[in-house]
N, C-alpha and C positions, 0 to 999 in steps of 0.2 A: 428545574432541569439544568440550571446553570452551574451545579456544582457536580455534576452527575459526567459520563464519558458513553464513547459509542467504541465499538469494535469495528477495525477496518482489515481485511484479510489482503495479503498481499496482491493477490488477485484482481486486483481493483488497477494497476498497472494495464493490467487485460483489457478495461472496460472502454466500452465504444467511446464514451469522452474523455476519457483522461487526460487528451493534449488539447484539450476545449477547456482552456483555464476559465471559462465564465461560468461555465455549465459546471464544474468539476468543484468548483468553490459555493456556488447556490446551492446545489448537490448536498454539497457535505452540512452546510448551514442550514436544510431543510433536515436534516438526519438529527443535527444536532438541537432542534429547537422542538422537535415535533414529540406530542406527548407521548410522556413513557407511560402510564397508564390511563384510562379512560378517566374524562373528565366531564365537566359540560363550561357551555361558554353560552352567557343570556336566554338561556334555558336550553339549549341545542347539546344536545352531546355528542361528545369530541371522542373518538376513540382513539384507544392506541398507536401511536403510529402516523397520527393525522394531528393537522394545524390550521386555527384562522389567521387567514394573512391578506395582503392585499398585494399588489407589485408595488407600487409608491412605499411600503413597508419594508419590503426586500428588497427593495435598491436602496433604501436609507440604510438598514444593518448592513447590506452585504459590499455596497460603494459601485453595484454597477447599476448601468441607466436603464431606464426602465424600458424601452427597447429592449437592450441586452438579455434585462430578464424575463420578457416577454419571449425572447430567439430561444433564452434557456431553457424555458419551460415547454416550450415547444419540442426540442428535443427530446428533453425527460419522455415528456407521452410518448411521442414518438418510441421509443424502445420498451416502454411498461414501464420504466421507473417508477414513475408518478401518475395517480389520477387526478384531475381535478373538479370538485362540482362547486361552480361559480352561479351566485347569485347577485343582484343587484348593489351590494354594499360589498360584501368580500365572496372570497375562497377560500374551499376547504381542500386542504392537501393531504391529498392520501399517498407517506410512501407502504413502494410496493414490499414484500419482503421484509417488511422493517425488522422483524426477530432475527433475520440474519447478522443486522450491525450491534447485534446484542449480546452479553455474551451470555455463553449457555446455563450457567446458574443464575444470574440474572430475573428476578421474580417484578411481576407485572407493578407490585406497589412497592417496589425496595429504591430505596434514593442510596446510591455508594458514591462517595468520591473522591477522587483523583490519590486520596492514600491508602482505598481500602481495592488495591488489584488481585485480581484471582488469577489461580494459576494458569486457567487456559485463556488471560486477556491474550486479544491480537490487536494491539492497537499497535499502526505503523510511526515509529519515529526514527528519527537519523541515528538511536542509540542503537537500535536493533542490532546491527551488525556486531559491536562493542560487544554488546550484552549477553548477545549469542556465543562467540569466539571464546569469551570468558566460561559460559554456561560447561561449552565443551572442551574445557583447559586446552585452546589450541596453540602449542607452543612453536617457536621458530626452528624448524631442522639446524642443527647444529654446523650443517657446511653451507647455510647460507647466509648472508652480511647482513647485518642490522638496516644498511640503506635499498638494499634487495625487498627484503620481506617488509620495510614500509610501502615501498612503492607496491607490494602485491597486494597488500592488505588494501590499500589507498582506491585500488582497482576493481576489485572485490566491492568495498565497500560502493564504491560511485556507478557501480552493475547493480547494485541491489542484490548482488550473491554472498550468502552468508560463507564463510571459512569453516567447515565441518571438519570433521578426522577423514569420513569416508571423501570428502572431497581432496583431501591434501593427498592423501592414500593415492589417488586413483588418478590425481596430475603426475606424483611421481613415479607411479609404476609405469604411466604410458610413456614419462620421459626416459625410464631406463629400458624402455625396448628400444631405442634409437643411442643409448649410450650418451645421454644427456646427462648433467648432472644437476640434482637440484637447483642450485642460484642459477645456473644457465637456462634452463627452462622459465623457473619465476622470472628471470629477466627479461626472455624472447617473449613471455604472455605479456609482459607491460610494455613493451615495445610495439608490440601488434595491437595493444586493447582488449587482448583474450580473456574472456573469462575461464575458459577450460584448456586444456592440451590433448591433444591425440597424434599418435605416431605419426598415423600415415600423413597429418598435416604437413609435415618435415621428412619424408621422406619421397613422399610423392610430389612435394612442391607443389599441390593444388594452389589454383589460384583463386577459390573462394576465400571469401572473409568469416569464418568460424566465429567471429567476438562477439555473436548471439549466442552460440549454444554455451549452455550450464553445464558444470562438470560436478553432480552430484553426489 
């Protein structure tokens, strides 16, 4: 499994731990370790999806103390992530879901890796944004400055919002109903932290902070 990958959907931003960097790194280190297809272990069989591990184990690969991943594992159950059935020597970890961090062609005995990606991988990295923007040739509006549209991009990318057509589309139609222009509007969104633009934001002068909402 060590040459092998897991699929992570954006969504995972969402998850009740994600700002629980102990939980959130065990997490993933249980995903990544745990059998891709059924096995056995000193005659026990291990299914899919599940691992023998001990905590003294997981805090040696993963570098937090075994408290920590005692509080981590705690949590997991606590939401369904993980089961565990602990016997006198170790545990077996069962994650929950596991076909979901898989991706959908993905077959129970296939080992792929790291150079053989399918088109519907989702696996999250910092190139995503790059990769995307590129995918859907998103080019620079022509009355906007080069040091403009990096700071938009820069912004976008540190939101985790990808740069779409329908999203450029749709910041600058809302900027021309207030008689914005382009670079003026991408400027007042990285001034604010916006990830989107809407009229009435500038016209009404609300005094909410909008640089949640996505402009799709």
């Amino acid at each position: 499994m060590s040459n092998g990958y897991i699929s992570l959907h954006r969504s995972i931003f969402e998850w009740d731990w994600w700002d629980d960097h102990n939980t959130t790194r065990l997490f993933i280190y249980l995903i990544m370790k745990a059998n891709h297809k059924d096995g056995t272990w000193r005659g026990i069989k291990i299914e899919r999806g599940c691992m023998v591990t001990g905590r003294e184990k997981l805090s040696e690969k993963t570098g937090l103390s075994i408290q920590q991943i005692r509080t981590s594992l705690k949590k997991l159950k606590s939401t369904n992530d993980i089961t565990i059935k602990t016997t006198k020597k170790y545990s077996i970890i069962t994650i929950s879901n596991y076909n979901q961090y898989q991706t959908a062609n993905q077959q129970p005995n296939q080992q792929l890796t790291n150079n053989q990606p399918t088109s519907n991988q989702q696996v999250t990295t910092n190139n995503n944004n790059n990769n995307n923007n590129k995918k859907n040739n998103i080019k620079k509006p022509n009355d906007v400055s080069e040091e403009v549209w990096s700071d938009f991009v820069k912004l976008r990318k540190n939101k985790k919002a990808n740069i779409t057509k329908t999203a450029l589309k749709r910041i600058l139609s809302e900027a021309g109903k207030v008689g914005w222009p382009a670079e003026e509007a991408l400027a007042e969104m990285v001034a604010r932290g916006w990830v989107g633009f809407k009229a009435d934001w500038v016209e009404n002068k609300k005094t909410k902070d909008p640089k949640d909402v996505v402009c799709l």
